[in-house]
C-alpha positions, 0 to 999 in steps of 0.5 A: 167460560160458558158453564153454570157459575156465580161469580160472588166471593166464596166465604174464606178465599183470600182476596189475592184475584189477577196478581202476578207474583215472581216466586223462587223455588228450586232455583226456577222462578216463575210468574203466576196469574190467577183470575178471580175464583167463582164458584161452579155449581151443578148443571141442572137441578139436584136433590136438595137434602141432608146426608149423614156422615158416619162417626168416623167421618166426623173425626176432627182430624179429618176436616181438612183439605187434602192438596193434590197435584195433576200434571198434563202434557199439552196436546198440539193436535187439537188446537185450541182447546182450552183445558179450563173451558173443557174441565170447567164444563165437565166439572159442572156436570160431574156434580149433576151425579156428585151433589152432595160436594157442591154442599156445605158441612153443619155440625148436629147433635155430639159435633157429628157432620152432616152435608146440606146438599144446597148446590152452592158450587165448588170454589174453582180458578183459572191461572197462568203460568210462565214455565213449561213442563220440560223446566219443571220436570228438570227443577224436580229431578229431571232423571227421576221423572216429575216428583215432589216437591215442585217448585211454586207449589203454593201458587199451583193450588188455590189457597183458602183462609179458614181461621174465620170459621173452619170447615163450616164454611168452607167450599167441600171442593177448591180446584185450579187449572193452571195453564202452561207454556208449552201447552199442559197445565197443571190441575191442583185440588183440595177436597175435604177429607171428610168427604172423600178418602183417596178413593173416592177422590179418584172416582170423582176425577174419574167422573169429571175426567169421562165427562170432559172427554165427551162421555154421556155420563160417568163410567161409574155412577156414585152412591152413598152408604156411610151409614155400613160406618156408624158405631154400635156403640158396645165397649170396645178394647183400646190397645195402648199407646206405642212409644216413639221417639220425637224429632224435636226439629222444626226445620225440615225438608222435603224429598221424593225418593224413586224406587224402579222395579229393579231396586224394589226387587233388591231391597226384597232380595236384602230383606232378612227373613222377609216372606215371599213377596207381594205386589200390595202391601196390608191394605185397609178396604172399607165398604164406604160407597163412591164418597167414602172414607176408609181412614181407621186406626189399624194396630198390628197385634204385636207389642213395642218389645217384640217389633224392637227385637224383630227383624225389618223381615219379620216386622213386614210379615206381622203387617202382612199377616194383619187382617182386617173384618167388617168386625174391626172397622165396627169396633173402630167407628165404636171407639172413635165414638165413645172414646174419640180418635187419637191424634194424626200428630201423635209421637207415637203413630206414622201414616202410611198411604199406598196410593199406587193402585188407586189410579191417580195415574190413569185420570185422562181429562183428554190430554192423556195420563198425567206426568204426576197424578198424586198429593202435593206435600207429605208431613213429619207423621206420614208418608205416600206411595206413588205411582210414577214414571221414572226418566225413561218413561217406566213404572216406577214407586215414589216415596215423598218424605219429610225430615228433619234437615239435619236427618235427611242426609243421613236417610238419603245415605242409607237408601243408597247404601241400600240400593247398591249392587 
């Protein structure tokens, strides 16, 4: 592609280069060729230097790959331009200001995560793929607009193997570009969540995109600040563990529930002793810098027999009378520290992610704003809030969820009763 590679094998990629696999999903069976994946490295020359992540970064839960989804349409005006050349380029560049991701992570002293900023590249591959968006658009929902789940997810985001050594040896940042039939091509990302919340996920897309469309440089230059998150190490108060009741299921499924602007008035409307409504929901904002991230226990300050003899209305109030200090996320990185996190699977604890203003759904590589721009999948424990366009091309909220399948018919009843006139 002409850009700055090495074309050695990343450790932990499973070795599946120039295959072709016939998958069905959703009844919409298609092929997808991947070529060997290679690493891109900075464009020219970058510090080479170890930063420090904060107490709350180095939490276990937080060494995974988070997968994400990006769906363009083609743009036949401009010939043949080649998204993975020109993202392929840009991304190279991008990690000229975004060094620290072309690293690799190493654990210091109390398993604290440090990144060693070596420049050996993120793990990148170009695929194929025989559908066309208007197939997957229909396959998904078709009247509803592009949610998930999509069908042939797997093959549209560039998979790792990490039982050999876990988040030491892996790429900070895998990312495939799929091209389509009919011109757009799908952009699937994993980066490491302990390196970037969902806002500094889209400050780096920002910084690739701006760069792909012929920019000098990014629109917003990166900085690093995770010392603001480390622990004064004081004696913190722990709340207690909340009871919730366990699904006991293992077979689920996976739905993406579109909510339009006149539906999300209703349900307000029908909100018994709801205060007057918002646009944002109670919102954790962290001062993390451009690679931050903001992922800290938030607890109402109300205990289970209150909330389980409140009102939604009331219970929606609590949350918006929540406020979180600069004090609270010191006291949370402290406890973090000294007592460890609980666990993201944890029976008692639901995620809950508001990802509509975060601006997946601006990020412009030259084609336009993606048809979706957001997670691939959601689990049992938590959920996203998206910002989509529904079949008519208007703003809309989607809700990804995961249930038990036994349990899904009866939530998918219960919203339409909802959202009947």
């Amino acid at each position: 592609m002409g850009i700055a590679l090495k074309t050695h094998e990343a450790p932990g990629l499973q070795n599946r280069a120039r295959y072709t696999r016939t998958l069905a999903a959703m009844a919409l069976p298609f092929a997808v060729r991947r070529r060997e994946p290679v690493l891109v490295v900075p464009a020219s020359r970058t510090p080479q230097e170890t930063k420090r992540l904060s107490d709350i970064d180095s939490k276990e839960s937080l060494r995974v790959l988070m997968p994400g989804v990006f769906v363009y349409r083609g743009r036949p005006a401009c010939g043949d331009d080649d998204p993975v050349d020109i993202i392929g380029r840009a991304l190279s560049e991008a990690l000229v200001h975004y060094y620290p991701l072309a690293g690799r992570f190493r654990e210091v002293e109390g398993g604290k995560l440090v990144v060693d900023c070596t420049g050996e590249g993120v793990l990148f591959a170009e695929a194929d793929a025989d559908v066309r968006l208007t197939e997957l658009e229909e396959a998904a929902g078709g009247s509803q607009g592009l949610t998930l789940p999509f069908p042939c997810m797997d093959e549209l985001l560039l998979d790792m193997d990490c039982s050999s050594g876990g988040v030491l040896t892996w790429p900070l940042v895998v990312i495939q570009v799929t091209r389509l039939l009919c011109g757009g091509f799908v952009f699937g990302m994993r980066i490491n969540h302990a390196m970037c919340d969902a806002a500094g996920v889209y400050l780096f897309m920002s910084a690739v995109a701006d760069l792909a469309r012929g920019l000098p440089a990014p629109a917003v230059a990166p900085s690093w600040s995770r010392g603001h998150l480390d622990a004064p190490h004081t004696k913190p108060d722990v709340a207690p563990s909340l009871p919730f009741p366990s699904h006991g299921s293992d077979d689920t499924v996976m739905r993406s529930f579109v909510f339009r602007l006149a539906d999300i008035a209703l349900l307000k409307k029908r909100l018994p002793g709801a205060p007057a409504a918002t646009r944002r929901n109670a919102a954790l904002r962290l001062p993390t810098g451009y690679y931050g991230n903001a992922c800290v226990p938030l607890r109402a300050a109300a205990s289970a027999d209150d909330m389980g003899g409140s009102s939604l209305g009331d219970v929606v109030e609590m949350i918006q009378k929540t406020k979180t200090t600069a004090a609270h996320v010191r006291s949370a990185a402290d406890m973090l520290a000294l007592h460890g996190p609980p666990p993201f699977d944890s029976p008692n604890m639901f995620l809950l992610s508001d990802l509509r203003h975060v601006g997946f759904h601006r990020v412009d590589f030259g084609w336009g704003e993606p048809v979706y721009g957001g997670p691939s999948r959601v689990y049992l424990h938590g959920t996203f809030f998206v910002a989509v366009k529904d079949g008519d091309g208007e703003d809309a909220v989607a809700v990804p969820i995961t249930l038990p399948r036994t349990a899904m018919g009866r939530f998918a009843a219960e919203i339409e009763t909802s959202l009947k006139a």
